[in-house]
Z-matrix of the N, CA and C atoms (Angstrom, degrees):
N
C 1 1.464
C 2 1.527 1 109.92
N 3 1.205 2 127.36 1 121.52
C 4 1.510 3 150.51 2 129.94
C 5 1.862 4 100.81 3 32.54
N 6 0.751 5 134.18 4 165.16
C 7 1.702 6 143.59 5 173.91
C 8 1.851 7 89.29 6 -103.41
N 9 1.300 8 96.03 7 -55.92
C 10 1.806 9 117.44 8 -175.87
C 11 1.339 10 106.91 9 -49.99
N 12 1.301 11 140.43 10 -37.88
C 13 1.402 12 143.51 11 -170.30
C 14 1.457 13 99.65 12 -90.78
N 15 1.309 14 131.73 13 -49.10
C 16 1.453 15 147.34 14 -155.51
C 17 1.911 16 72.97 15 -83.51
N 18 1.387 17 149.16 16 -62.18
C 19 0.898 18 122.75 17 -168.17
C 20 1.505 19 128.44 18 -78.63
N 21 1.805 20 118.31 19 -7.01
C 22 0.997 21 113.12 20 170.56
C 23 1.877 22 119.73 21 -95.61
N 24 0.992 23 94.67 22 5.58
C 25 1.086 24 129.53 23 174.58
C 26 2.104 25 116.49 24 -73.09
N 27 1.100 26 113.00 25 -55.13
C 28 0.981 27 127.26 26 169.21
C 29 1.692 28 108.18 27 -85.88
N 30 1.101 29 127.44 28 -26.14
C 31 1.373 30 116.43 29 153.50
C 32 1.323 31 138.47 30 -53.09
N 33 1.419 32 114.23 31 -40.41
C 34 1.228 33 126.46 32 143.25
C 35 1.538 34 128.63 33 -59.16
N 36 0.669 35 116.66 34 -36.51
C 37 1.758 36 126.07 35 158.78
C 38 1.719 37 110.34 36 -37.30
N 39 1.670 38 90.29 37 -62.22
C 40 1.246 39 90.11 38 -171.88
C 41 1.312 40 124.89 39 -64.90
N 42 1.513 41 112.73 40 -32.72
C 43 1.454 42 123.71 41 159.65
C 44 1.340 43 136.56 42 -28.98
N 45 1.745 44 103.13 43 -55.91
C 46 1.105 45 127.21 44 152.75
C 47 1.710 46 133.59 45 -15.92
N 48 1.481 47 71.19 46 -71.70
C 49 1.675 48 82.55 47 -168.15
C 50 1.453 49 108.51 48 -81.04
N 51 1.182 50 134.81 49 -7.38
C 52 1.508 51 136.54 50 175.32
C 53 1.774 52 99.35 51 -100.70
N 54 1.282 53 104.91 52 49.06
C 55 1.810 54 109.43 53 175.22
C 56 1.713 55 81.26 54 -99.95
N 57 1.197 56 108.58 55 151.54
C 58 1.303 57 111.51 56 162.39
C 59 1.670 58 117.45 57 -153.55
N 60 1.322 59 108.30 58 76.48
C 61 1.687 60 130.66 59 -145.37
C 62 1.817 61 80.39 60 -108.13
N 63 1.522 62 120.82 61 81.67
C 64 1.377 63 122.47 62 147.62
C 65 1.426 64 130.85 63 -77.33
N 66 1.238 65 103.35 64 -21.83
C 67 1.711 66 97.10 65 161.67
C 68 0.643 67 137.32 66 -61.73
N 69 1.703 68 119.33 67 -178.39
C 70 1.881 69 117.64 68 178.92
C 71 0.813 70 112.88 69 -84.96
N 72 1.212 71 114.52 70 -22.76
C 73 2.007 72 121.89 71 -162.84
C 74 2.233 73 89.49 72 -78.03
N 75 1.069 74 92.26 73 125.11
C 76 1.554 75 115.23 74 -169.41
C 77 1.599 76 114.65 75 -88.20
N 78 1.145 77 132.80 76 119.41
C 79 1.279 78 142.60 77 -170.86
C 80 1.422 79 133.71 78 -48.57
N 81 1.174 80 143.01 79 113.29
C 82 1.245 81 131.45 80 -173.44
C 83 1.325 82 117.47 81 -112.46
N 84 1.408 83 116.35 82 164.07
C 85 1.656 84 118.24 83 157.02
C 86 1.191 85 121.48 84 -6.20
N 87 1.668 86 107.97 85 -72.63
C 88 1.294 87 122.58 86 -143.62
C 89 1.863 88 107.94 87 -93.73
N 90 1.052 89 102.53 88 -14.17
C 91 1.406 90 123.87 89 177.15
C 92 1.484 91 108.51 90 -75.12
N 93 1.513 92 96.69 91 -51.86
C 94 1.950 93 113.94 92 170.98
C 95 1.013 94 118.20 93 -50.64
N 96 1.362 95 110.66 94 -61.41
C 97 1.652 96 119.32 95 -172.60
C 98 1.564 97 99.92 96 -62.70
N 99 1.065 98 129.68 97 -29.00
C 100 1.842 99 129.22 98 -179.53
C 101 1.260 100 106.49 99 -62.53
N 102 1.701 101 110.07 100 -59.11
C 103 1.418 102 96.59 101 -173.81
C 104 1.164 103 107.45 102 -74.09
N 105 1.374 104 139.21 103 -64.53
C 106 1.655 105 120.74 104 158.80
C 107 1.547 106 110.45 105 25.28
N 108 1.069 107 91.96 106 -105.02
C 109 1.627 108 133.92 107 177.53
C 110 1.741 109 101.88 108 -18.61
N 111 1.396 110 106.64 109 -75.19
C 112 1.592 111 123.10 110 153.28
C 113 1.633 112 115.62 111 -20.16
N 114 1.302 113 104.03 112 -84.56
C 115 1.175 114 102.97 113 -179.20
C 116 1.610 115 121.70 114 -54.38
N 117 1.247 116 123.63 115 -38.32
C 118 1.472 117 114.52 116 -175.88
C 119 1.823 118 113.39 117 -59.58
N 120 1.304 119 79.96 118 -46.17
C 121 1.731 120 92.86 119 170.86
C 122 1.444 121 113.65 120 -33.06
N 123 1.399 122 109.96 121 -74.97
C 124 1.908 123 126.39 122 167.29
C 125 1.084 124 105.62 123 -21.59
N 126 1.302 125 127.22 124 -56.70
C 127 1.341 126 147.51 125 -157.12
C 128 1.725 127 109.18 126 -80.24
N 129 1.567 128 112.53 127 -13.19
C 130 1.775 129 101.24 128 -164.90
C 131 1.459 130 119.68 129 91.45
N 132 1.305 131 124.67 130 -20.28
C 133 1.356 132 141.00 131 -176.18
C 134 1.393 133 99.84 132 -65.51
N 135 1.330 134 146.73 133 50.40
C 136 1.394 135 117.15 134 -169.30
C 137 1.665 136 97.08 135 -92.45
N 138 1.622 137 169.72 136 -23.13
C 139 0.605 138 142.48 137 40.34
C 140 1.904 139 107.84 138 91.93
N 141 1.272 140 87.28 139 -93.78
C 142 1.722 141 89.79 140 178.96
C 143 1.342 142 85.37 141 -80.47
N 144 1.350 143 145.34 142 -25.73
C 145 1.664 144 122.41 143 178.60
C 146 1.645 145 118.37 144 -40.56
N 147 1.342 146 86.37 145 -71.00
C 148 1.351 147 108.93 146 179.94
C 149 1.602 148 131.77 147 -61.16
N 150 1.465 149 103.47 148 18.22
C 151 1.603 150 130.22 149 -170.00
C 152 1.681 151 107.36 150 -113.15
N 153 1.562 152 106.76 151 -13.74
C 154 1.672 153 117.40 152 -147.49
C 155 1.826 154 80.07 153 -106.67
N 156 1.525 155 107.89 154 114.06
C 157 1.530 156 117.60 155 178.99
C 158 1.575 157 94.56 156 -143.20
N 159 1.345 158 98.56 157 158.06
C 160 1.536 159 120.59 158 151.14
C 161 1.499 160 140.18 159 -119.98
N 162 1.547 161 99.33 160 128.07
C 163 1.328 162 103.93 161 -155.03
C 164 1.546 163 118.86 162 -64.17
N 165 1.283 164 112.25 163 169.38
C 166 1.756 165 95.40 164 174.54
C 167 1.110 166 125.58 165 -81.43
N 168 1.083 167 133.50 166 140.68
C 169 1.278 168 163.06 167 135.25
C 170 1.290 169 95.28 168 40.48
N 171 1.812 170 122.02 169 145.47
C 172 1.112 171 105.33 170 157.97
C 173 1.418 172 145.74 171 80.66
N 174 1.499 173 99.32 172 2.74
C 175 1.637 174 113.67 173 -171.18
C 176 1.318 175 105.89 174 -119.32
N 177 1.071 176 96.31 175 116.66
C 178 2.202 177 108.74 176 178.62
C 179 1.140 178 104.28 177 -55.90
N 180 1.119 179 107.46 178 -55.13
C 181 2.205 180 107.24 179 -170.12
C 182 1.700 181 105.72 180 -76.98
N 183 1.480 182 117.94 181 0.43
C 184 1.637 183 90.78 182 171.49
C 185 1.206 184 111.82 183 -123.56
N 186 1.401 185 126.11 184 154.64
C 187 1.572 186 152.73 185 135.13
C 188 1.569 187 107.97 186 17.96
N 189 1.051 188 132.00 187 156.51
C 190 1.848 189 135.46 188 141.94
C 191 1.377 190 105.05 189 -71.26
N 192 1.546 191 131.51 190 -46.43
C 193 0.972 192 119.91 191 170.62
C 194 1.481 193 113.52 192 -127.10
N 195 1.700 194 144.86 193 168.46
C 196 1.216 195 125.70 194 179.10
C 197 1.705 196 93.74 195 -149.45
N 198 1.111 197 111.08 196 146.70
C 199 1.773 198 116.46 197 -175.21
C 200 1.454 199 113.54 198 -158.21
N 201 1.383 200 82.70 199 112.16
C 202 1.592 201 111.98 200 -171.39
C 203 1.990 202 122.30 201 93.34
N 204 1.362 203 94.03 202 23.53
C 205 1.801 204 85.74 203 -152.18
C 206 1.182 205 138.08 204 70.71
N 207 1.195 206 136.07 205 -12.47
C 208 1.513 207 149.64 206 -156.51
C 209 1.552 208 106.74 207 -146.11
N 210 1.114 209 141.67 208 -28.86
C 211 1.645 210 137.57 209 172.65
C 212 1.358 211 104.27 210 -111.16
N 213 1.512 212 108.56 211 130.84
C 214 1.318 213 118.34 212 -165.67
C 215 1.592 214 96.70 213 -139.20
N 216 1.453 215 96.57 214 122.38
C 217 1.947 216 109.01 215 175.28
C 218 1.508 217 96.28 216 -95.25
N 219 1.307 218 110.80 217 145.89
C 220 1.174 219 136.73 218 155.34
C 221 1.758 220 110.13 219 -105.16
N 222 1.560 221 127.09 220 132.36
C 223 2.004 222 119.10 221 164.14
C 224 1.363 223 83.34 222 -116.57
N 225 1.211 224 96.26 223 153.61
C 226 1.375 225 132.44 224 167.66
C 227 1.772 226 114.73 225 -120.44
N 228 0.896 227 105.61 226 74.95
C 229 1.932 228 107.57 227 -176.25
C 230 1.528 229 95.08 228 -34.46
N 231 0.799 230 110.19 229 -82.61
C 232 1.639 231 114.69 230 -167.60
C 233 1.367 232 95.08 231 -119.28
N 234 1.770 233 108.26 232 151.55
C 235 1.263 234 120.37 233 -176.45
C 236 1.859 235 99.39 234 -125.46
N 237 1.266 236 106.76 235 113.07
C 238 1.254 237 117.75 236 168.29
C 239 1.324 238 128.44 237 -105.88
N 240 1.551 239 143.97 238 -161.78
C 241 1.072 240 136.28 239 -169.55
C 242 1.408 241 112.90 240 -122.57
N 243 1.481 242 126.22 241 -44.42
C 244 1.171 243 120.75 242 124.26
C 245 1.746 244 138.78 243 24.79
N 246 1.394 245 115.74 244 78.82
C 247 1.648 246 129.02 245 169.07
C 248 2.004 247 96.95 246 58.84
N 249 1.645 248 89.95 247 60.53
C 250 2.026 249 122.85 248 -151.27
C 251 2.226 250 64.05 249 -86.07
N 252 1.316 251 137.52 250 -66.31
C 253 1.565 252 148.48 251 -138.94
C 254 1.397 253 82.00 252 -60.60
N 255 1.777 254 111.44 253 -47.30
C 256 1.871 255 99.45 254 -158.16
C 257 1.237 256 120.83 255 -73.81
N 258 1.964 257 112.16 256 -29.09
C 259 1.199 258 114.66 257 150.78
C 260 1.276 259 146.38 258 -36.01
N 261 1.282 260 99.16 259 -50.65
C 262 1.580 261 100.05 260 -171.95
C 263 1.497 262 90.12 261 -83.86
N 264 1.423 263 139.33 262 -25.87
C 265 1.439 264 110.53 263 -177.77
C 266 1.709 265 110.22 264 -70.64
N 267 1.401 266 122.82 265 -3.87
C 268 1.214 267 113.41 266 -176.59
C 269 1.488 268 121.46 267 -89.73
N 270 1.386 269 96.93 268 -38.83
C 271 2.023 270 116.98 269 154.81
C 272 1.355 271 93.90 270 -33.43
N 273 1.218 272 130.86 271 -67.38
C 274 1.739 273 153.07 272 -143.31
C 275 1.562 274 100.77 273 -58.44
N 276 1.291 275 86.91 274 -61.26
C 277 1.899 276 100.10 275 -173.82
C 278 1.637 277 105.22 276 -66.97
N 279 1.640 278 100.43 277 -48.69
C 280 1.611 279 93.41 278 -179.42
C 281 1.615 280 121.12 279 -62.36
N 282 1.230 281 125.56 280 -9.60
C 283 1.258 282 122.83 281 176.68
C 284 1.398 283 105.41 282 -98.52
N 285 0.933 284 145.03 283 16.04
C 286 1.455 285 121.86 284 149.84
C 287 1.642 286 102.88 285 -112.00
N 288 1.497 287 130.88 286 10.21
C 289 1.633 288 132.17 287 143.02
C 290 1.536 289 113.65 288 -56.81
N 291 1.463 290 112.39 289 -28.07
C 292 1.370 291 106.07 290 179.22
C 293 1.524 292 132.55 291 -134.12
N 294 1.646 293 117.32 292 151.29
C 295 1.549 294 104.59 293 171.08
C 296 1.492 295 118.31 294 -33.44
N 297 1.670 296 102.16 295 -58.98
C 298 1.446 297 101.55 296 -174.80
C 299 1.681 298 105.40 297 -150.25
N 300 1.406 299 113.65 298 153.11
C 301 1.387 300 133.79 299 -148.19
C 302 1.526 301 102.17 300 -110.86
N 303 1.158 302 118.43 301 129.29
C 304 1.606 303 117.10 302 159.64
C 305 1.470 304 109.21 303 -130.76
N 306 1.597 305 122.59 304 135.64
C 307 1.441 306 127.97 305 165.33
C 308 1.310 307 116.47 306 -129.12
N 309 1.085 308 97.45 307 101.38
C 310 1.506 309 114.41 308 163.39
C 311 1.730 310 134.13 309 -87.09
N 312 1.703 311 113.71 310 118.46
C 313 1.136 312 88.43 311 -166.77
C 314 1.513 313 85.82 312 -124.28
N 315 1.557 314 100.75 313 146.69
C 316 1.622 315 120.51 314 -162.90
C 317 1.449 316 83.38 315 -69.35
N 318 1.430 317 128.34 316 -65.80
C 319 1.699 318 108.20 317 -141.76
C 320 1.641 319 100.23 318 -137.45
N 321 1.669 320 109.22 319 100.98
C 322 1.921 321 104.49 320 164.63
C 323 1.534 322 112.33 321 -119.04
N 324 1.034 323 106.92 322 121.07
C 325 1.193 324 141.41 323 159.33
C 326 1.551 325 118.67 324 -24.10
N 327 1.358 326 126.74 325 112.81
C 328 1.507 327 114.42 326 170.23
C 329 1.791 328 125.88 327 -32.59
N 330 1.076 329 107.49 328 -45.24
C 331 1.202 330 120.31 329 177.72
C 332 1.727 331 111.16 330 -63.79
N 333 1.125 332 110.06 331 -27.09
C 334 1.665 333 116.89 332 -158.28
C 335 1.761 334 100.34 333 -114.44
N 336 1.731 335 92.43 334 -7.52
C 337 2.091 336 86.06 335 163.97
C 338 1.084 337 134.60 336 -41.94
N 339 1.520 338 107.41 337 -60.96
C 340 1.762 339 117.44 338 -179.71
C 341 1.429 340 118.44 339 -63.23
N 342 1.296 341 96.40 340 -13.04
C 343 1.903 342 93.10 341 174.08
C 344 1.412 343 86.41 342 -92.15
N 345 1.104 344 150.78 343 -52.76
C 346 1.575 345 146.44 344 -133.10
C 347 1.955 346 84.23 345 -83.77
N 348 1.367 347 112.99 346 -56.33
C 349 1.733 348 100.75 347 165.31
C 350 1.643 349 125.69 348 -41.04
N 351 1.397 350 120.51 349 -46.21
C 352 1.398 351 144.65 350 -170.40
C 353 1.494 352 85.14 351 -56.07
N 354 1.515 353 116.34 352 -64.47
C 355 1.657 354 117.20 353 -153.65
C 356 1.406 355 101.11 354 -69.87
N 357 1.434 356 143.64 355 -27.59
C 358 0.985 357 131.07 356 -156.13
C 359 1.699 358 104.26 357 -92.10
N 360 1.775 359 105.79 358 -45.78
C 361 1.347 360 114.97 359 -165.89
C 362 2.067 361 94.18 360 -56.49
N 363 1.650 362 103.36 361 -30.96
C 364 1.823 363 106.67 362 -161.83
C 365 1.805 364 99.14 363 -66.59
N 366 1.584 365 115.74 364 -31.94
C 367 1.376 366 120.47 365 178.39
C 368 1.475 367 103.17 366 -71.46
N 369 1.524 368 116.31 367 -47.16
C 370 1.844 369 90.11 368 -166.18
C 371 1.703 370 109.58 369 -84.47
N 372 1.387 371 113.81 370 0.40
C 373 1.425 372 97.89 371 163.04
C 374 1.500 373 121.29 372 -81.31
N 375 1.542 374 105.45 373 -32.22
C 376 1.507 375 95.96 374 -165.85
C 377 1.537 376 110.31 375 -74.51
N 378 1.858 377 115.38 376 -38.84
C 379 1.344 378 144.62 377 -152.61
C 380 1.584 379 81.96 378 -67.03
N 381 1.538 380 102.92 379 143.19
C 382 1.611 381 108.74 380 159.09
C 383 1.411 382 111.98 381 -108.70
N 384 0.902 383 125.33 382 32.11
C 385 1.402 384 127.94 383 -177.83
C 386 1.586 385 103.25 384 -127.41
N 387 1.094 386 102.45 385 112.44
C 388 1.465 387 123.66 386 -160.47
C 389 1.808 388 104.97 387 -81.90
N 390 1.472 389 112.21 388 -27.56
C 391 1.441 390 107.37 389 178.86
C 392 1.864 391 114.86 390 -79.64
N 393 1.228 392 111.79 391 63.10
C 394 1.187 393 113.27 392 177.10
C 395 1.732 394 119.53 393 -96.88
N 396 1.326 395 122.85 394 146.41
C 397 1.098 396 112.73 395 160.61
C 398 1.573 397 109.30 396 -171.29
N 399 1.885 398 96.79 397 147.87
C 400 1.649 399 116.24 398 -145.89
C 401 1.529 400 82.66 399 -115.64
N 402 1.330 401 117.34 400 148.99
C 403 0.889 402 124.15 401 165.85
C 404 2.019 403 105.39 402 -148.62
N 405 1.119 404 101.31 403 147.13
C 406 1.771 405 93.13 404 167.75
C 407 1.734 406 108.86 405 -166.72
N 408 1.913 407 120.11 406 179.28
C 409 1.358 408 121.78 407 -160.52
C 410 1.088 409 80.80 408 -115.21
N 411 1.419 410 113.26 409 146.62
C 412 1.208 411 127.11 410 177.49
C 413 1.744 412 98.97 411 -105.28
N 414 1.359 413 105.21 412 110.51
C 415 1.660 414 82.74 413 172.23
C 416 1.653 415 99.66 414 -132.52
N 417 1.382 416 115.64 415 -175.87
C 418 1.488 417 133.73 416 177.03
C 419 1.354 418 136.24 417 -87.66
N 420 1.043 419 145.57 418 64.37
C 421 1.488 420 147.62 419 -135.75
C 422 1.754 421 88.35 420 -73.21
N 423 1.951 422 72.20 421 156.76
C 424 1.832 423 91.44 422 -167.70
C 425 1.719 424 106.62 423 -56.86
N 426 1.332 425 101.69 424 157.85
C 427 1.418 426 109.88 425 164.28
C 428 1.124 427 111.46 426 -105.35
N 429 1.265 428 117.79 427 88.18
C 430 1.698 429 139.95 428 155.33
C 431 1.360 430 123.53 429 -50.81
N 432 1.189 431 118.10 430 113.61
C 433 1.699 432 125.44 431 -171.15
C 434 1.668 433 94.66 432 -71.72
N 435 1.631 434 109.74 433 139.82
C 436 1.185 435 92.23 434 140.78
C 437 1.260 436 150.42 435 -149.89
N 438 1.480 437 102.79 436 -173.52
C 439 1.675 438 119.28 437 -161.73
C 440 1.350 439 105.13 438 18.03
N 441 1.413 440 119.90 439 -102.62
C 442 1.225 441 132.35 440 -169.62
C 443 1.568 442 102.47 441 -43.24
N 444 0.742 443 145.68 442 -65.22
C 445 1.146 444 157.15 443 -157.65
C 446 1.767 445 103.65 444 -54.65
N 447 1.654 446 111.33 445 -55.96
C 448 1.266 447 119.50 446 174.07
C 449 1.649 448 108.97 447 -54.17
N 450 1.180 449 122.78 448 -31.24
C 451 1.519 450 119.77 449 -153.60
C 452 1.242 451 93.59 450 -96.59
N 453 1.427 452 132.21 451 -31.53
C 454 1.188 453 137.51 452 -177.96
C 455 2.023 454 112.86 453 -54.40
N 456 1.414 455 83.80 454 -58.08
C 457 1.522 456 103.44 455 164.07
C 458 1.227 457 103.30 456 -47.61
N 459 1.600 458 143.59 457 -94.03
C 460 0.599 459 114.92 458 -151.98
C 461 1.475 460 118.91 459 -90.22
N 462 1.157 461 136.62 460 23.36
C 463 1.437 462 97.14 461 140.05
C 464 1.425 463 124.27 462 -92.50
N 465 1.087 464 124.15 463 19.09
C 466 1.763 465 130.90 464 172.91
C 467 1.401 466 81.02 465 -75.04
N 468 1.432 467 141.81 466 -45.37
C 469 1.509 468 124.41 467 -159.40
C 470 1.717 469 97.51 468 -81.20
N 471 1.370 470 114.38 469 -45.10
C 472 1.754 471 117.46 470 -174.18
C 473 1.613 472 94.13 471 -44.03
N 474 1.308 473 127.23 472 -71.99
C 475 1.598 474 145.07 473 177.09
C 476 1.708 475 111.51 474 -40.24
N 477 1.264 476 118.72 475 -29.95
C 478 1.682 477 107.32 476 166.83
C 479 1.305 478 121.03 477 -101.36
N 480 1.735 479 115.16 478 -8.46
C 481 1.201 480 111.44 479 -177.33
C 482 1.848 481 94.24 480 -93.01
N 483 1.114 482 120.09 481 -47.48
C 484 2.055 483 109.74 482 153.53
C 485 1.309 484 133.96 483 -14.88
N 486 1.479 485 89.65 484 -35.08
C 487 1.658 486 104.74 485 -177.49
C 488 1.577 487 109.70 486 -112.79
N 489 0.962 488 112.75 487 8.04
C 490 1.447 489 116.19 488 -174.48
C 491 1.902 490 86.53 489 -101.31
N 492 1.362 491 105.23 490 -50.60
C 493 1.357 492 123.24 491 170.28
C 494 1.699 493 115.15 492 -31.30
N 495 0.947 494 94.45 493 -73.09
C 496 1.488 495 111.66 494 -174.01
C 497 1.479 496 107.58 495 -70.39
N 498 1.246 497 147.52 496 -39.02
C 499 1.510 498 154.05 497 175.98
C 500 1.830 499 87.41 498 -58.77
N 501 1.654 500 115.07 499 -67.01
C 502 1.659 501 87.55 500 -168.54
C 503 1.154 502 119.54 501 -68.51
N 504 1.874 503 134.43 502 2.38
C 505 0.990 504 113.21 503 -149.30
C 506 2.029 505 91.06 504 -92.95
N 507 1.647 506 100.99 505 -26.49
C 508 1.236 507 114.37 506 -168.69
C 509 1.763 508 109.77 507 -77.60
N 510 1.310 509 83.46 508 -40.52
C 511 2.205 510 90.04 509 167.57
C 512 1.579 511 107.14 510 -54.18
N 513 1.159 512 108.09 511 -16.43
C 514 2.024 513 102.94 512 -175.42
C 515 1.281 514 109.21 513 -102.71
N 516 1.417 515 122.15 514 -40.32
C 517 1.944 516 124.72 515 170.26
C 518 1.402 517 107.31 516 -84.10
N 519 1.462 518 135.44 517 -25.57
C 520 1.576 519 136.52 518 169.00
C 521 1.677 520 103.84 519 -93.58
N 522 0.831 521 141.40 520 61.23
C 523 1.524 522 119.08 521 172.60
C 524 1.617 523 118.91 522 -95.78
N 525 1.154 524 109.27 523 105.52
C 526 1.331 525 134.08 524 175.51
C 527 2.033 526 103.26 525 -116.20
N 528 1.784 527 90.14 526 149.05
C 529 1.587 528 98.13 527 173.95
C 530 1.059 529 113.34 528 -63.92
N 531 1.761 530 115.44 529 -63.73
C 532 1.863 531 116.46 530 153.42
C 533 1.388 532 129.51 531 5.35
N 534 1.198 533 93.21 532 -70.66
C 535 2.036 534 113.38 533 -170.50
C 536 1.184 535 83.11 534 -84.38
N 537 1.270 536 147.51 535 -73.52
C 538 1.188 537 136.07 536 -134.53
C 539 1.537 538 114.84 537 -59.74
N 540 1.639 539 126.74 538 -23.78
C 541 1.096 540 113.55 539 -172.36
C 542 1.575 541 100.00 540 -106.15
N 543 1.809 542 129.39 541 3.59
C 544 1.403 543 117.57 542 174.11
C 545 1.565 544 88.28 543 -81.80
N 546 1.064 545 112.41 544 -48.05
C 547 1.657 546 95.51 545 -176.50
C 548 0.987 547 134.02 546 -74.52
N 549 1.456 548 140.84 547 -10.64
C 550 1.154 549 126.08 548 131.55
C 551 1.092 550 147.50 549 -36.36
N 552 1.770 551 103.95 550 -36.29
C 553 1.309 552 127.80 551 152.74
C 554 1.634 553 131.70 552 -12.61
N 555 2.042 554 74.54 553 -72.96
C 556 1.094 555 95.86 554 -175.76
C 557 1.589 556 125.13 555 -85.56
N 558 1.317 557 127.48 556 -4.93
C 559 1.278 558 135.40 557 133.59
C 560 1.474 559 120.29 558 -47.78
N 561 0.637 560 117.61 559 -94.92
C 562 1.368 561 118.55 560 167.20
C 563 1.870 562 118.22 561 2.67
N 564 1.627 563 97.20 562 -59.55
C 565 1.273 564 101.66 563 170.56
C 566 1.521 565 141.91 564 -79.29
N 567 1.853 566 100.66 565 -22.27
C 568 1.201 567 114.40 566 139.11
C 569 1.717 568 134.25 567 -55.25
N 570 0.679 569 119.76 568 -59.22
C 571 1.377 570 124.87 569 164.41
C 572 1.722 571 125.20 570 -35.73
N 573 1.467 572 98.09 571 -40.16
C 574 1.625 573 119.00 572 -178.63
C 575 1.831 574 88.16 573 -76.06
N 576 1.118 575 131.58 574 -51.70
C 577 1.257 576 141.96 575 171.44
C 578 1.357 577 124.57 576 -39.30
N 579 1.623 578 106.52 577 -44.96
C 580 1.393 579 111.30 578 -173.64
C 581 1.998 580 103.05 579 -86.39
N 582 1.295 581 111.37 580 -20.13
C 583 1.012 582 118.69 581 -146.29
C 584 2.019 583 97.43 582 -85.49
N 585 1.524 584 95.51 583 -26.27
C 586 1.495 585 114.72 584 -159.54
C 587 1.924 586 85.39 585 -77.14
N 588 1.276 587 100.30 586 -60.00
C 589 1.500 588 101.53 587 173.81
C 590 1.277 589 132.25 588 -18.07
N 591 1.666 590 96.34 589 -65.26
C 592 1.296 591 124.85 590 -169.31
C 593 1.505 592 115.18 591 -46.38
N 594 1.685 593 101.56 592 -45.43
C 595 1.305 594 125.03 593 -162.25
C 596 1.714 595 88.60 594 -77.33
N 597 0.996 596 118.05 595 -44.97
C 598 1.852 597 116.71 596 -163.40
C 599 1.609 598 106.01 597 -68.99
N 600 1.676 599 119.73 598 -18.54
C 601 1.037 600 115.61 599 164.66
C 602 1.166 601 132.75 600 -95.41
N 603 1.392 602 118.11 601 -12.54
C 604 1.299 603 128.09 602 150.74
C 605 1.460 604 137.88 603 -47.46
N 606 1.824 605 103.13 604 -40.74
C 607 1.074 606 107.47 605 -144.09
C 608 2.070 607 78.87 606 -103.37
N 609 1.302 608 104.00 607 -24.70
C 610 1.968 609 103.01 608 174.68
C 611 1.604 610 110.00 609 -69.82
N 612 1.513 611 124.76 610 -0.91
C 613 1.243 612 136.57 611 176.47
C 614 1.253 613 117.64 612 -108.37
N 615 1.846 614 118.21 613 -13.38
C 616 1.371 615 121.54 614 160.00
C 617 1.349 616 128.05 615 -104.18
């Protein structure tokens, strides 16, 4: 292989690994190939820009994206564990389609690391094509309350805002100085109540 390929090759590499896709909104092809595309540009690459395509639809033996004939991306939106044998035989096949291999997978899961290690170490033993390279985001999946748990919540909020209800309705037909400042009180402390909630369900949804 070329000095020239082995170096555009590692240009893309480098690309790669300075993705920094923390959002939820999940990565695609066509998004890839842009910044790709983008970045080589920055870079002077226009040349290898204009090399960075995606193949059609539907083809077992090719890439998500392929640039130049010879560098072939693989994305992985999410990397699960899940039919882990059929995967790696498809890595397998796709690396001898190309000079050199890149897989990138937008989003693995703490839980789904040691398989995402498993799949890679199972590709570079079997794969004879030595120019491989894995790259992926490690991110944190939401903390989802649940069920029971959510409904519980909220009706503790339906049940204090009732009573938040009912305290002003009685502070306006009872108004006494007396009452007037336990119930405020006790607004006050409802509110601090609803508010603490609010935040605990927010923050199990981020």
């Amino acid at each position: 292989m070329s000095n020239n390929k082995n170096s555009e090759y590692n240009t893309i590499i480098n690309i790669i690994k300075n993705i920094n896709n923390n959002s939820n909104n999940n990565l695609n092809k066509n998004k890839l190939s842009s910044y790709l595309k983008s970045k080589l540009r920055e870079r002077g690459e226009y040349n290898l820009s204009s090399n960075v395509i995606i193949p059609q639809e539907n083809l077992y033996n090719k890439c998500d994206i392929v640039i130049d004939n010879k560098i072939g991306i693989e994305l992985i939106t999410k990397f699960d564990s899940e039919r882990l044998e059929s995967k790696i035989n498809r890595i397998i096949n796709l690396s001898s389609e190309y000079d050199y291999l890149i897989i990138y997978c937008d989003f693995i899961s703490e839980k789904d690391l040691d398989n995402w290690n498993k799949f890679s170490k199972e590709i570079f033993t079997q794969s004879e094509n030595d120019n491989i390279y894995f790259n992926g985001n490690l991110k944190k999946e939401k903390n989802n309350l649940d069920k029971s748990e959510l409904n519980n919540l909220l009706g503790l909020i339906v049940l204090n805002v009732f009573v938040l209800f009912y305290i002003t309705i009685y502070l306006y037909i009872f108004y006494t100085i007396g009452l007037n400042l336990i119930t405020i009180g006790l607004i006050i402390f409802l509110l601090v109540l609803l508010l603490i909630q609010y935040k605990y369900i927010i923050e199990k949804f981020n």
